[in-house]
KOLPA-865541 format. One record per residue (C-alpha): residue in three letters; x, y, z. Coordinates in steps of 0.05 Angstrom, whole numbers, padded with zeros to 5 digits, always signed. Layout:
! residues N
ALAXYZ ...
***
This chain:
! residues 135
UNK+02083+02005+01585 UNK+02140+02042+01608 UNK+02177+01985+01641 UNK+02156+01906+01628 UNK+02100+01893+01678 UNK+02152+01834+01719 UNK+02194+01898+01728 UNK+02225+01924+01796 UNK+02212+01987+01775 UNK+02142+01971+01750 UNK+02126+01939+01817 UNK+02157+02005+01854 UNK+02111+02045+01810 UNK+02053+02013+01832 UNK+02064+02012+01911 UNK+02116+02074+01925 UNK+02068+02123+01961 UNK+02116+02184+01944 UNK+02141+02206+01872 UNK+02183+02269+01854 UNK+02167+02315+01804 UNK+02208+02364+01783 UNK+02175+02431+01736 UNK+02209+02480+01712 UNK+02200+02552+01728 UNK+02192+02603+01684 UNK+02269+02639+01689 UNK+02285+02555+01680 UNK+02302+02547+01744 UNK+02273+02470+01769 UNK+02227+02455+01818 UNK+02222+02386+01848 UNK+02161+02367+01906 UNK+02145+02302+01932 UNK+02078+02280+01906 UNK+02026+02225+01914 UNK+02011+02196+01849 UNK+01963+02134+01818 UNK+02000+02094+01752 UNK+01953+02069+01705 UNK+01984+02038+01643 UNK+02031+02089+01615 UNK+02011+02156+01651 UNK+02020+02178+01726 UNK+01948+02212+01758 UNK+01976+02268+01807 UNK+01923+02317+01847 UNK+01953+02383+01869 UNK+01937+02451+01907 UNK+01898+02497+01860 UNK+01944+02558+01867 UNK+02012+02521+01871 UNK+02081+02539+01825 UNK+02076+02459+01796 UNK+02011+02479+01767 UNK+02028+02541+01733 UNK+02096+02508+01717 UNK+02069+02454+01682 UNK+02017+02507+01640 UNK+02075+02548+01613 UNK+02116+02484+01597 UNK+02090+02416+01610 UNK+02143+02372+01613 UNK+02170+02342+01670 UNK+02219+02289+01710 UNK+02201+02248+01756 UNK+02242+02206+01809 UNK+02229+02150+01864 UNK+02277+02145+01910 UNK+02332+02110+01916 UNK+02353+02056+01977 UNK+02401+02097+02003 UNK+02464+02064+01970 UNK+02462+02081+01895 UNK+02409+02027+01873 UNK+02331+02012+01863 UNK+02338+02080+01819 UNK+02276+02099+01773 UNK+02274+02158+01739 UNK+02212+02183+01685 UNK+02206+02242+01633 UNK+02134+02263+01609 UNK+02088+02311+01599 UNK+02036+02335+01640 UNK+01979+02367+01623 UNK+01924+02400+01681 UNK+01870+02356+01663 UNK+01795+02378+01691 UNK+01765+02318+01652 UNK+01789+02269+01707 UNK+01746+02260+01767 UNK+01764+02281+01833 UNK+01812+02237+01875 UNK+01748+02214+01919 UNK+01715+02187+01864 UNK+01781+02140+01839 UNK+01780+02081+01880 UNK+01849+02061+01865 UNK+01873+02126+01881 UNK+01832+02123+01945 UNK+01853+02062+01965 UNK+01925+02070+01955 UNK+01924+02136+02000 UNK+01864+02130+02056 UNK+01905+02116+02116 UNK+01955+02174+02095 UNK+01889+02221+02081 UNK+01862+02206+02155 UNK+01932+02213+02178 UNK+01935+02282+02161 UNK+01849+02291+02183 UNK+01823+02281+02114 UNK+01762+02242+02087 UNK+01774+02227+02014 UNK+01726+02287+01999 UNK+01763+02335+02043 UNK+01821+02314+02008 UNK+01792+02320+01940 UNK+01768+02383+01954 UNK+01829+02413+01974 UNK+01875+02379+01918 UNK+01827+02393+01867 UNK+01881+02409+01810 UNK+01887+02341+01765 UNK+01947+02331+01737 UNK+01954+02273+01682 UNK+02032+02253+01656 UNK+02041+02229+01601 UNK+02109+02187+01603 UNK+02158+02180+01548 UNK+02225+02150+01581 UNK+02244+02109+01634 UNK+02308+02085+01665 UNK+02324+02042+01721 UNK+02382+02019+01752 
***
């Protein structure tokens, strides 16, 4: 585990709906979007846009940081370094329970069924992470 499972930041991993993850072109200019994302253990589950810069970002050079946000007064900070890989192993986001669970009422906030949902984000993408800091 990245952070001790009694953590702050472990906690915040598990219920933040919104994580930021930041690519990097390929002239090395960075590119940070808000994402949903699913922990489990020691890796982030992300579902993206087919046709989106993260996803051909992270296929010319997978690694990536990743940032919750803050409380607005310099604490509660986590920040995460991985690497991601596009992943079609993993199921779809409809068939991950956890993942469906954790994101329902924001899916049929924006007029999406799980499977609507899945179909459209339909790019998996798995991070591996490798350092953590919190502060």
């Amino acid at each position: 585990m990245m952070f001790d499972d009694s953590s702050a930041a472990s906690d915040r991993l598990d219920a933040e709906p919104i994580i930021w993850l930041t690519t990097v072109r390929p002239n090395g200019q960075p590119q940070t979007s808000p994402v949903w994302f699913l922990r489990r253990d020691n890796e982030l589950l992300i579902y993206s846009l087919p046709n989106t810069a993260r996803v051909s970002n992270i296929q010319a050079n997978p690694r990536v940081a990743l940032n919750l946000d803050g409380n607005g007064e310099g604490g509660a900070i986590v920040t995460l370094e991985g690497v991601a890989e596009i992943d079609a192993s993993v199921l779809p986001a409809s068939a991950i329970p956890e993942y469906v669970s954790k994101y329902e009422a924001f899916m049929a906030r924006n007029g999406w069924t799980p499977e609507v949902f899945a179909n459209r984000y339909s790019t998996p993408i798995r991070v591996t992470l490798t350092r953590g800091r919190a502060w």
